[in-house]
C-alpha positions as CSV (number, residue, x, y, z in Angstrom):
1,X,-28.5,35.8,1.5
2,X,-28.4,32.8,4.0
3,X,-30.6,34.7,6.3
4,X,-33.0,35.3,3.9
5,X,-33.0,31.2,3.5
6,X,-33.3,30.6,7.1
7,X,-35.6,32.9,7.8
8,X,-38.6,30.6,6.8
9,X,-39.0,27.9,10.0
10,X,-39.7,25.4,7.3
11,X,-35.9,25.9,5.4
12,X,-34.3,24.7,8.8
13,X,-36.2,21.5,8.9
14,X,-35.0,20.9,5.1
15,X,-31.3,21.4,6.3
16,X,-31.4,19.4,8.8
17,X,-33.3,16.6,6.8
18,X,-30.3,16.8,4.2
19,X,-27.6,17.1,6.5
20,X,-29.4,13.6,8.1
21,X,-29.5,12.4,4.7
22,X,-26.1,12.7,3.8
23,X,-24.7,11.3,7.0
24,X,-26.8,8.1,7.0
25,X,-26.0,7.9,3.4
26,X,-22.3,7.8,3.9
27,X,-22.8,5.3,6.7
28,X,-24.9,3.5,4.5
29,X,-22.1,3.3,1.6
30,X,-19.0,2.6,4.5
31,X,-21.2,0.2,6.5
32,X,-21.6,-1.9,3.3
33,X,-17.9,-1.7,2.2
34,X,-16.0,-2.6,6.1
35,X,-13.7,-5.5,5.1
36,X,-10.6,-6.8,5.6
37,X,-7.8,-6.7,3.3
38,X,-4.6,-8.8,3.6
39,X,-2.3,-7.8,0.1
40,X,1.5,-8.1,-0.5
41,X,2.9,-7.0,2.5
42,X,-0.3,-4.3,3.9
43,X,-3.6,-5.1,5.7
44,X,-6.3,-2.6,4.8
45,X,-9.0,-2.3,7.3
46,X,-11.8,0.0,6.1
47,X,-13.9,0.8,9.0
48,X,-17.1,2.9,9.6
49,X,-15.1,6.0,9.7
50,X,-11.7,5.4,8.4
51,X,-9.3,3.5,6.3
52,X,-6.2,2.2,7.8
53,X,-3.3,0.3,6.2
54,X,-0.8,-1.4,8.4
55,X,2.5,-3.3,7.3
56,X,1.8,-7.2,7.8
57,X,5.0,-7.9,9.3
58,X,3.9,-5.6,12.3
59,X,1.0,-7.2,13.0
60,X,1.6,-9.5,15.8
61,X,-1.5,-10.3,17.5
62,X,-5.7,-10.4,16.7
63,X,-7.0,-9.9,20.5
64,X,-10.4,-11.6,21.2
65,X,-12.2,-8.2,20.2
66,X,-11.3,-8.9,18.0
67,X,-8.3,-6.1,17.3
68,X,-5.4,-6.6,15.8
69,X,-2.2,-5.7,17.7
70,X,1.0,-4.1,15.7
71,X,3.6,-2.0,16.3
72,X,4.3,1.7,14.6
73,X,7.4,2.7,13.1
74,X,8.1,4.9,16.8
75,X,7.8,1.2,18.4
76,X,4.7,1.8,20.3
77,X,2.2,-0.8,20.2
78,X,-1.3,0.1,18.6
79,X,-5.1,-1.7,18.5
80,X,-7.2,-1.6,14.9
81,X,-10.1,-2.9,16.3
82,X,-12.5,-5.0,13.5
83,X,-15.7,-3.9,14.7
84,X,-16.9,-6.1,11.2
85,X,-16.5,-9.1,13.0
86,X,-17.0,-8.0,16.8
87,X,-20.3,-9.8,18.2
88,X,-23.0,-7.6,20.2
89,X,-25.9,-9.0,21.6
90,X,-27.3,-12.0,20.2
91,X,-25.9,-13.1,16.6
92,X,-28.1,-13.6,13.8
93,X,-28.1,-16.9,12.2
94,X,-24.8,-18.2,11.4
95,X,-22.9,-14.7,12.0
96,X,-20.7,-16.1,15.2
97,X,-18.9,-19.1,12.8
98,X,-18.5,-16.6,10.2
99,X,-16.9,-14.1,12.0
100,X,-14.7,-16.6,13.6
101,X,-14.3,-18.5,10.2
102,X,-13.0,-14.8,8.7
103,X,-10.8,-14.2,11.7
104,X,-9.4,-17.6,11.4
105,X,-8.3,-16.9,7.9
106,X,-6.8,-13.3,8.2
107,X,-4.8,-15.2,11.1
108,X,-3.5,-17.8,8.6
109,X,-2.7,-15.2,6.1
110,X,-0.7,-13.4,8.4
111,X,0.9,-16.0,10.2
112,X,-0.3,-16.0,13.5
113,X,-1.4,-19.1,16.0
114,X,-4.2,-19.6,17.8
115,X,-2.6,-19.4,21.6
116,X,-4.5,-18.1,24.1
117,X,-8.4,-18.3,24.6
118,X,-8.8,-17.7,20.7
119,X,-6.1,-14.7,20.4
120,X,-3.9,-15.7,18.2
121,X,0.0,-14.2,18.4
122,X,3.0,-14.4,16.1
């Protein structure tokens, strides 16, 4: 039966057209919802490709990245990078403050201080 589909040269272009679809959609729909989320006690960071939450008392560092730095329950230290707020090539408008602005305030909420260069370390 799905030879019989993909026998026409026209079928394959519609395949790959949906399969293009669908993965630009659901970029679409995760680009739009990246964020950072600082709750009781967890820091959800939804990504392009993946959620992650992380135990705030872990966390002990946002790199200039800007990533933040924590350690796992084995003891080895990790990097989350927050590609929301990283900077490539020239910012739009008033993107650098904000980003900074946003990373500022996750820092607060966390606990950290600004130390080095703009990292900022518990």
């Amino acid at each position: 039966m799905i030879a019989f589909i993909f026998d026409d040269p026209g079928s394959w272009v519609l395949a790959i057209a949906l399969v293009c679809v669908g993965v630009f959609g659901y970029a679409a729909v995760r680009g739009f919802r990246m964020a950072v989320v600082v709750n009781r006690g967890t820091v959800e960071v939804r990504g392009l490709l993946r959620t992650r939450k992380i135990p705030a008392g872990k966390v002990f560092a946002i790199s200039r990245l800007p990533s933040l730095r924590w350690v796992d329950g084995r003891g080895r230290r990790r990097r989350t990078p927050l590609v929301m707020f990283a900077e490539t090539g020239r910012p739009i408008g008033n993107q650098r403050r904000h980003n900074r602005q946003s990373v500022e305030r996750i820092s607060r909420m966390l606990g950290l201080t600004c130390r080095r260069n703009g990292e900022y370390w518990r």
